[in-house]
C-alpha positions as CSV (number, residue, x, y, z in Angstrom):
1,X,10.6,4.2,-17.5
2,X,7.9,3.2,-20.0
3,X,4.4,4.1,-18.4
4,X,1.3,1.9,-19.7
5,X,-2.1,1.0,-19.4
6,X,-2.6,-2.0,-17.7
7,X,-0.8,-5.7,-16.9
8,X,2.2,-6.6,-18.6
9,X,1.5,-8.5,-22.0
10,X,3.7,-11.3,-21.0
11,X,3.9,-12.1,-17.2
12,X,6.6,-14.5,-17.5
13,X,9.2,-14.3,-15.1
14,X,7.0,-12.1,-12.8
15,X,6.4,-12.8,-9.0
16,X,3.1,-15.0,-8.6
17,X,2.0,-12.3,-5.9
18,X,2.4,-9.7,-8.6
19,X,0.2,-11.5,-11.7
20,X,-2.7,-11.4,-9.0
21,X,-3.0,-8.4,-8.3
22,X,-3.4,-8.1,-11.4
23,X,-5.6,-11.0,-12.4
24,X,-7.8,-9.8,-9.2
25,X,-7.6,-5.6,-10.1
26,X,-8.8,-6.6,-13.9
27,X,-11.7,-9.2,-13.0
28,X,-12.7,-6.3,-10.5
29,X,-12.7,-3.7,-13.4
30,X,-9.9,-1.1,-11.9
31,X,-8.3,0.7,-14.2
32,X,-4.3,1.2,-13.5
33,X,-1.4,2.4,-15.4
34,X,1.6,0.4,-14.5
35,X,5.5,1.2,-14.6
36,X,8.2,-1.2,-14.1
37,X,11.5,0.0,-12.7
38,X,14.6,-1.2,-10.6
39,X,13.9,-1.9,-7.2
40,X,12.3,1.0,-5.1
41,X,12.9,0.6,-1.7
42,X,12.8,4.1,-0.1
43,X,11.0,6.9,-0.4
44,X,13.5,8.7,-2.5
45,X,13.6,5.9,-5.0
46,X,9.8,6.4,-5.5
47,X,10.3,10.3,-7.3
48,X,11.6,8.7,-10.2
49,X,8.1,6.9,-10.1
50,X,6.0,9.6,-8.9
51,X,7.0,11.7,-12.2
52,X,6.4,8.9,-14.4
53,X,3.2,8.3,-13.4
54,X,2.1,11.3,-12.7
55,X,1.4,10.4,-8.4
56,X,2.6,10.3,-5.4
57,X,3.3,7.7,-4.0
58,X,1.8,6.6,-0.9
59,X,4.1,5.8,2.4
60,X,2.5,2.0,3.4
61,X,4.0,1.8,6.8
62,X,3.2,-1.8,8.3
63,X,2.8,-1.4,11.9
64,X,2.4,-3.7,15.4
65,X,1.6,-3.0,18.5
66,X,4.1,-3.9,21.5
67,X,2.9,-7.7,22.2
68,X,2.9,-8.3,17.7
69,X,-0.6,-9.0,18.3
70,X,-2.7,-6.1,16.6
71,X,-1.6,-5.4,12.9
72,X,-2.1,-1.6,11.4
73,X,-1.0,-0.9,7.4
74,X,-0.7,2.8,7.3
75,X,-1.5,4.8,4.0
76,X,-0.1,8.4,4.4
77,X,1.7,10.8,1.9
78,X,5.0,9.7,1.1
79,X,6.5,12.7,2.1
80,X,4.8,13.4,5.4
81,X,6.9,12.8,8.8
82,X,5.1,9.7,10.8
83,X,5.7,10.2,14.5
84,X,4.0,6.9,16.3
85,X,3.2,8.3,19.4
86,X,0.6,10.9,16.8
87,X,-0.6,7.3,16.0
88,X,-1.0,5.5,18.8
89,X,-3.4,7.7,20.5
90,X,-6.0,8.1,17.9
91,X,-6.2,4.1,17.2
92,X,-5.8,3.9,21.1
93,X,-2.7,1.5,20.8
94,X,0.6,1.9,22.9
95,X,3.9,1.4,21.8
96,X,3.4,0.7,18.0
97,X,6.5,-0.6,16.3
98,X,7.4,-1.3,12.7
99,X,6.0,-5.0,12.0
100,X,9.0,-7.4,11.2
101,X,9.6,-9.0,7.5
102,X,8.0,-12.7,9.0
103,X,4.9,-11.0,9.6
104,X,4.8,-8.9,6.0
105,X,5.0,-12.0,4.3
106,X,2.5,-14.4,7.0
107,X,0.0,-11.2,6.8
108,X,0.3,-9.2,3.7
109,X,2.3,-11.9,1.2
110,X,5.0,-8.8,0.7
111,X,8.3,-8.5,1.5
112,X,9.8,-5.2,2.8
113,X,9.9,-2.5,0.1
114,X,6.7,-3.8,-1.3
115,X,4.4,-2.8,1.6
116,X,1.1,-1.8,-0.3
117,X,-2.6,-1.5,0.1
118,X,-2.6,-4.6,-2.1
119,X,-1.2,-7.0,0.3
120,X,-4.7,-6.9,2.2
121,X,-5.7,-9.4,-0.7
122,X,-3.6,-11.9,0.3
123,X,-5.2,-10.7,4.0
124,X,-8.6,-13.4,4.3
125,X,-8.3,-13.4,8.2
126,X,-8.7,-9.9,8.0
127,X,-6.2,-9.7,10.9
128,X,-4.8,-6.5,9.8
129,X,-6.4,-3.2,10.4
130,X,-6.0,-0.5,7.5
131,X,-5.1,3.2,8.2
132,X,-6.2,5.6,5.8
133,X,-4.9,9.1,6.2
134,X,-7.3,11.8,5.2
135,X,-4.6,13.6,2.8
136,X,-4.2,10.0,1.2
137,X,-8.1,10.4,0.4
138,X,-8.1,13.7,-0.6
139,X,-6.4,12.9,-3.6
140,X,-7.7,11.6,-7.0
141,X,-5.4,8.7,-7.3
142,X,-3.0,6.6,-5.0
143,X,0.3,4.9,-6.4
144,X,0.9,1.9,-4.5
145,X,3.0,-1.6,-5.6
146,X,1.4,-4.2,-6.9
147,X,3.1,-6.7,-4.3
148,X,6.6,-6.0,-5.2
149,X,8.9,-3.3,-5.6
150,X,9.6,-3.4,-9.0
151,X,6.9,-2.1,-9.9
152,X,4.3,0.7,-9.4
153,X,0.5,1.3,-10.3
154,X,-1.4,4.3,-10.6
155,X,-5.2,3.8,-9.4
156,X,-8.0,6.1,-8.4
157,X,-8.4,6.2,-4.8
158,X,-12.1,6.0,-4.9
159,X,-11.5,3.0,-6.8
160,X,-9.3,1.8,-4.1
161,X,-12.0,2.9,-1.2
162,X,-15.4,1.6,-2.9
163,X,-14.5,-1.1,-5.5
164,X,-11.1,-3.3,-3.8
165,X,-11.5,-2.7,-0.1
166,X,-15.3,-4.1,-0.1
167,X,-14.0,-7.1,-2.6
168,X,-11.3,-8.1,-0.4
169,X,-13.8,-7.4,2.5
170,X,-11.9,-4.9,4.3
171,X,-12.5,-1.8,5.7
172,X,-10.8,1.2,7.0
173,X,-10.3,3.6,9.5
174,X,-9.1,7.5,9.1
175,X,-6.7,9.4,10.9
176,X,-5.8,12.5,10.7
177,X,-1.8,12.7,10.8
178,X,0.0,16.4,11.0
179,X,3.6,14.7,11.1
180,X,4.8,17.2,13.9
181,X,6.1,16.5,17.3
């Protein structure tokens, strides 16, 4: 894995979803190192990336209550346990669920494996809530997908919080997961 600074010099053959988040991170002024890679679609296929970039990866866990009504995109360390019940009574919502693929893409504009704080570009309802763990924010940088699994960006977290989040005029809420039972 080559690690640089930046979008790809030549974007062809890249997902449209991918080239803007870039076009929208570089009009904004974030700074990001990139990496491409072969798909990463669990956890354990992000180390490889958390090494070359020099992160960790965040766990983006998109989330529905019972009645797929309420929307919730969860930012917590990658390798903290999520129980939902921990979840469910500090955003006072019963019975979360994992969000199906249909709404990813109607939502988010990612497909599974891609989950990432970036889909809430592609968000302009604003009809999904975000979920910011406090360890997630406790840490200089984030590393998060740029809408597609193959391929990873490295961004300060305050960057994140205070520049992207107000430009894609969403806000967030924190919790405070332990991961235990």
């Amino acid at each position: 894995m080559t690690v640089m600074q930046g979008r790809p010099a030549d974007v062809t053959g890249r997902e449209a979803r991918e080239v803007r988040t870039y076009d929208l991170l570089d009009r904004l002024q974030i700074a990001y190192t990139r990496v491409d890679h072969a798909p990463a679609e669990t956890m354990e296929d992000c180390l490889a990336v958390d090494a070359a970039l020099d992160v960790k990866m965040c766990k983006n866990l998109f989330l529905c209550n019972r009645q797929g009504t309420a929307f919730y995109l969860l930012l917590t360390p990658g390798d903290k346990p999520f129980r939902t019940k921990e979840l469910s009574a500090q955003i006072g919502s019963a019975r979360l669920s994992f969000a199906g693929a249909e709404s990813m893409e109607q939502y988010l504009d990612i497909h599974p494996g891609a989950v990432s704080v970036m889909g809430l570009m592609n968000d302009t309802e604003r009809e999904v809530t975000l979920l910011i763990d406090e360890d997630v924010l406790r840490e200089e940088y984030l590393g998060c997908h740029p809408c597609v699994n193959t391929s990873s960006l490295r961004i300060k977290t305050e960057d994140i919080v205070r520049v992207f989040l107000p430009a894609v005029k969403h806000s967030y809420q924190t919790v405070h997961l332990t991961g235990e039972a």
